[in-house]
N, C-alpha and C positions, 0 to 999 in steps of 0.2 A: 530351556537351555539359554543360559547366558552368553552374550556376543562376545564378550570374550574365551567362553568356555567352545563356539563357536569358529575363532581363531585356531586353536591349537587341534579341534578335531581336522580341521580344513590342511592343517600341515602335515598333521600324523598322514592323513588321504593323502597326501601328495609323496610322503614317501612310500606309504604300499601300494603306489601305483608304479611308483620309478624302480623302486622293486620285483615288481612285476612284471618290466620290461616295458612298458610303454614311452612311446616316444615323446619327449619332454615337455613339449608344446603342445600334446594333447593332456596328459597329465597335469599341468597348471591351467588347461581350461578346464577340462573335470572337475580338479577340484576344487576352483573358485567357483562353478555355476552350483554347484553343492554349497559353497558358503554363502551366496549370494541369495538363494531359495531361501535358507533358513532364517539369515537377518534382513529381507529386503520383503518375503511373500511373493507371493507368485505375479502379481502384476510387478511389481518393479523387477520380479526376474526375469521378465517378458519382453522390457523396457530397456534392457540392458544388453538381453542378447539380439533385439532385434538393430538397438540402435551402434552400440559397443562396437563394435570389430570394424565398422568402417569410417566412422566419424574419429575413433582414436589412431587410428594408420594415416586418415586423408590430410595429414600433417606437412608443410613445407618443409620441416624441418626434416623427414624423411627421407627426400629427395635426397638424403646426400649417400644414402647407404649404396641404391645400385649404382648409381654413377661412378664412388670409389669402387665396386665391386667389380664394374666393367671395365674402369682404367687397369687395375692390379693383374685379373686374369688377359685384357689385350698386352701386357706389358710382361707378360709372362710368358705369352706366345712366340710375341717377337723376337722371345731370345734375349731380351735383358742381361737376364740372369748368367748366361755363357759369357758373356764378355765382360761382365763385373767378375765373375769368377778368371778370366784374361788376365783383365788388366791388375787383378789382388796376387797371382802368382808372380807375373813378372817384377813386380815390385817388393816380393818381398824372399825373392828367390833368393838362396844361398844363406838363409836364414835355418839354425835349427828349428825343426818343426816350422818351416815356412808354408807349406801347404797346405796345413791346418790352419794355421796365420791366415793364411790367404781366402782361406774358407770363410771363415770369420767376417770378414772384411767382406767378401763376396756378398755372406747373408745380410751383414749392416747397409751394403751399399745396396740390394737390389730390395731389404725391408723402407725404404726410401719412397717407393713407387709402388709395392705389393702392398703392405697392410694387412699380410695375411701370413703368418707363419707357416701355412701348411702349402702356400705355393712357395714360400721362399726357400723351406727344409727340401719338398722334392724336387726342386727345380736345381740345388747347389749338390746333392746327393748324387743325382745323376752324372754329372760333369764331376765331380771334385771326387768321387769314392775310389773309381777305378782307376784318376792317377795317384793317391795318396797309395793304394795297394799297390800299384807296380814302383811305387818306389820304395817300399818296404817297411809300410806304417801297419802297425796293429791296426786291426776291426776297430778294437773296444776304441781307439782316438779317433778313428779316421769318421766314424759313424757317432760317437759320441758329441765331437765339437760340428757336427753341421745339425744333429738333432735340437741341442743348445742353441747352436746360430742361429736357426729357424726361427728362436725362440722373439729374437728382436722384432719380428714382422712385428708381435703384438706388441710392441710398445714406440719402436722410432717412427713417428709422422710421418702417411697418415694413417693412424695405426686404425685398425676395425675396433678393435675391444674398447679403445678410450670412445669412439663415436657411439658404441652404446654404452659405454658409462654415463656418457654424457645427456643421450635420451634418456634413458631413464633417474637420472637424478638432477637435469633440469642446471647440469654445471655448463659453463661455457668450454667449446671444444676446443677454442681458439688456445683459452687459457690451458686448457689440459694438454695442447699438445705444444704451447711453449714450455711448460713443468716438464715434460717427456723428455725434452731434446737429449739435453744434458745427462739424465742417469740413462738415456737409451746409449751414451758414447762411452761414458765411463761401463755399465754392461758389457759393451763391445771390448773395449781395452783390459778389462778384468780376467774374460776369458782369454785375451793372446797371453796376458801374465800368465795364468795357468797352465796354457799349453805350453809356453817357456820352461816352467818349473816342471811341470811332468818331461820334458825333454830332454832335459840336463841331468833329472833325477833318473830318468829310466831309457836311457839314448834309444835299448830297442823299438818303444814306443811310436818313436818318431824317424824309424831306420839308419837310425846314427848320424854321425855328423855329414853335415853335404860335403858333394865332389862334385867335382866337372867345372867346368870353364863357366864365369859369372856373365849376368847380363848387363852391357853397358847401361851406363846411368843415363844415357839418352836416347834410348832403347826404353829405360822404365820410363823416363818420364813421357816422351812418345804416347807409351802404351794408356795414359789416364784418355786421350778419345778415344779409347774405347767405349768409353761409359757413358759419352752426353748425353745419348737421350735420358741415362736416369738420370742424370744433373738436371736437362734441362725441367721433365716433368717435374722435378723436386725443386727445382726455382719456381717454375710458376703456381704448381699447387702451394708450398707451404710458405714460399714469397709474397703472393699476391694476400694471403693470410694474416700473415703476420705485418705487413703493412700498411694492411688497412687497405685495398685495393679492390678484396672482392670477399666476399660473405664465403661461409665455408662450402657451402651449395654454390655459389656461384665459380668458385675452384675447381671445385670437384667436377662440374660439366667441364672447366677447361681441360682440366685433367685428362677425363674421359674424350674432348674432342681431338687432343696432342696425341695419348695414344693411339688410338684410331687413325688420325693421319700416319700414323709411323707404321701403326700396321700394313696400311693400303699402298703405303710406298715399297713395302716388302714382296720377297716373290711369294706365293703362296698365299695372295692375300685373303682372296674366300675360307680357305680351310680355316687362315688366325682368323677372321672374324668368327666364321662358326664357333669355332673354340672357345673365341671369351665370351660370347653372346650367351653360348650354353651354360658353361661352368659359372657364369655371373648372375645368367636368370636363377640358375637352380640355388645356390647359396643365397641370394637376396630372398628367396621365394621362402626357404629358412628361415632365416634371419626374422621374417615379419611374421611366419606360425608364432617363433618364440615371443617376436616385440606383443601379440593380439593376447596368446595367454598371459604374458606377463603383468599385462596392463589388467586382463580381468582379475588377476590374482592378488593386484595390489589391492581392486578394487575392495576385493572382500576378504583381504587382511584391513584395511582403512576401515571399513562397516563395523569390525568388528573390534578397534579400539585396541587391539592386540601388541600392534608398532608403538603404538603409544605410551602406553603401558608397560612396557619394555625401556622403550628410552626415558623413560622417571626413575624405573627400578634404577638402571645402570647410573643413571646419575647420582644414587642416594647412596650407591655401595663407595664406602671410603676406599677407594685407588687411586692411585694418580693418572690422569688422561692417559701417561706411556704405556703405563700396565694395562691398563683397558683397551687400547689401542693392540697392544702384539696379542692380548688375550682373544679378541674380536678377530684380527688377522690367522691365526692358529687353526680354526674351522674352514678356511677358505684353502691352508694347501692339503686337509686331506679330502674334500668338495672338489679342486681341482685335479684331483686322480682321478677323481672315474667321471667327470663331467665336464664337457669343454667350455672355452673361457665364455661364448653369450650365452649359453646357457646359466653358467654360473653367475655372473652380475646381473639377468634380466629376473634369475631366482632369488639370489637373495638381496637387494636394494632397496624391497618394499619393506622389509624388516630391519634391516641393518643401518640403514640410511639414518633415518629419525635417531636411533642412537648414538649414530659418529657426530650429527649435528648438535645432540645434547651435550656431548662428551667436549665439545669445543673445536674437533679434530678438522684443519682447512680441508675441505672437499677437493682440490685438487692434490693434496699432496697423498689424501686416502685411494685416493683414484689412482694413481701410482702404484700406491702398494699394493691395492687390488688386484693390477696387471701383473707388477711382480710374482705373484701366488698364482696365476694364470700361467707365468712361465715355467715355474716348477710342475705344476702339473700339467706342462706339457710334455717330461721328460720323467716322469716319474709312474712308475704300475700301480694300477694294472689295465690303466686306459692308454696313460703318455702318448697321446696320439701323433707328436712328432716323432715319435719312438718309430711305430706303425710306419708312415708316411716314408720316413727313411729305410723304413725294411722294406715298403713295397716298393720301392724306386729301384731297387739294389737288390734283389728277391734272395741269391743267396749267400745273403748276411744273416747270420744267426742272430735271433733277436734274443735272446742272456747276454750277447757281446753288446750289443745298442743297449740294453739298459743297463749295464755293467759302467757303461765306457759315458753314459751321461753321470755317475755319482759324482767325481769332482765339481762340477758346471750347479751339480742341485746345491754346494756347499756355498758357493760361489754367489750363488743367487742369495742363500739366506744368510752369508754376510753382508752384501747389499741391501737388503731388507735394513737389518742392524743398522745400518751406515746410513741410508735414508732415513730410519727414526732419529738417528742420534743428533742428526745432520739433516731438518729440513731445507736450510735453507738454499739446497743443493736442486732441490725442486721448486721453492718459493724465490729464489735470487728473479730468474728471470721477469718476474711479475712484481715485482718490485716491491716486495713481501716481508 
């Protein structure tokens, strides 16, 4: 058997493993230590599993995963998320469709310090579902625009998914999360546009036009400390960043040491420690099954000359880079249905990667897009696990109304996508590109 005939049995294995229900970061170690036997022999597949798994994790550059992971979940304890949800209603109260608006704004402002769509989705759901229903909003928007809003955790700084984009394809994080700023705002603003137009379009939607006595404008403005501590951890994590101040690990500890202070200043402080301790160890604990398979999987996609071979083909085939570019894109949003977003770039990176850099394509603006496709299937069946996350928060919301009620926001997304090809420099300007 040929190594690269080698290659492609090693991939077929990995999908009738994932078909068979195995959990994904055992399934990419399977099936790379299967391709690794057959193109390495047995001593060097001896040499790899013994040496493998701890010499490729015992990396500085690691360090940053649970530290964001502990900042996000202590920062989610504290209640963040209710008072960004506060201070987004008061502000945008007496607005059609304000409270959807205000959602919005909630998830943008508290994906700031989370990093994580699926604490941002059920932490805004909670709080924003039951008053959007008592004022007389449809399931399908009310549950819709915070499944969507969730969706920002994975892209506005410091978002989780760009930090393993960025491990595994070796781009700077710095750089991918100054490219993020900017289309994670326009994201945000694109969705209050749509809730605008579905509200105008269909008043019921949004319970018709507002009543009752407004809130004074110093009153709103008042209301924005509500929100410092995410201002503050968002100054000094992505400040100290982007200044050149402190390495993205060395942030990310402040991060982790600001929240923690704010926890222990809180009542209840042992329970929010337990809480982010737990839910940080367990997802980080994740995160590295997938970072250990992934790495063996490249390994023995690389042995087997497979990426390589691929990125020449693609280069030879007369397209233009765009068309190659949304042709490559196209496979990732129906990938991100039924598999979540590190799963999906720790899977395909070792394959795809070498092609985007054939193809010319700037690795931060690919990385983008790759998130972009992460957002959609995070709202889109038959996994959309923000779909989920928002029905368990809110248990009797019928889930056909939550995926019903994300279809506009999926549209949403993939003129964005468009808008970012056609328009990189919407991601390249800040990088002076």
């Amino acid at each position: 058997m040929t190594p690269i005939e080698v290659g492609w049995l090693i991939i077929a294995l990995l999908i009738l493993l994932l078909i068979m229900g195995m959990p994904i970061a055992f399934a990419l170690i399977s099936s790379a230590l299967v391709g690794i036997f057959l193109t390495r022999g047995a001593a060097g597949f001896e040499f790899v599993v013994a040496t493998f798994p701890y010499s490729y994790v015992a990396n500085f550059a690691y360090v940053v995963v649970p530290l964001f992971m502990l900042m996000s979940y202590l920062a989610y304890a504290t209640g963040m998320s209710n008072r960004a949800f506060q201070m987004a209603y008061k502000v945008t109260h007496g607005m059609r469709g304000g409270l959807a608006t205000a959602s919005v704004f909630a998830c943008a402002l508290f994906s700031t310090v989370s990093g994580s769509s699926i604490a941002t989705a059920s932490s805004i759901a909670r709080i924003a579902i039951p008053e959007m229903r008592a004022a007389g909003y449809s399931d399908r928007l009310a549950a819709g625009c915070i499944a969507a809003g969730g969706t920002l955790g994975v892209l506005i700084p410091p978002s989780s998914i760009l930090i393993i984009y960025s491990l595994a394809t070796g781009t700077s994080v710095v750089q991918l999360f100054s490219g993020a700023l900017i289309p994670g705002l326009i994201t945000a603003v694109a969705y209050v546009i749509g809730i605008m137009v579905m509200g105008h379009l269909r008043p019921a939607l949004v319970g018709g036009v507002p009543t009752g006595p407004g809130i004074p404008f110093k009153e709103r403005v008042q209301s924005l400390a509500l929100t410092w501590e995410a201002i503050l951890l968002f100054g000094v994590v992505i400040g100290s960043i982007y200044l050149g101040i402190a390495t993205p690990n060395e942030a990310a500890a402040l991060g982790a040491l600001l929240a923690f202070l704010m926890a222990m200043a809180r009542k209840g402080r042992m329970r929010i420690l337990r809480g982010g301790l737990k839910e940080g160890g367990s997802v980080t604990c994740t995160v590295f099954a997938l970072i250990i398979g992934a790495g063996l999987f490249s390994i023995a996609l690389t042995t087997s000359r497979l990426p390589t071979e691929l990125a020449l083909m693609a280069a030879s085939v007369d397209l233009p880079p765009t068309v190659m570019l949304i042709l490559i894109l196209i496979p990732f949003l129906f990938l991100g249905a039924f598999i979540d977003g590190f799963s999906m770039v720790l899977l395909t990176m070792p394959v795809v990667f070498p092609i985007v850099q054939q193809l010319g394509v700037d690795p931060i603006l690919f990385g983008i897009l790759v998130v972009k496709t992460v957002e959609i299937g995070l709202i889109t069946p038959p996994v959309g696990l923000n779909v989920f996350v928002v029905k368990g928060s809110v248990p009797n919301l019928p889930l056909k109304e939550v995926f019903i009620g994300c279809i506009p926001f999926v549209f949403i997304e993939l003129a964005l996508i468009l808008l970012l090809i056609a328009f990189p420099q919407i991601v390249l300007w800040p990088l002076g590109r």
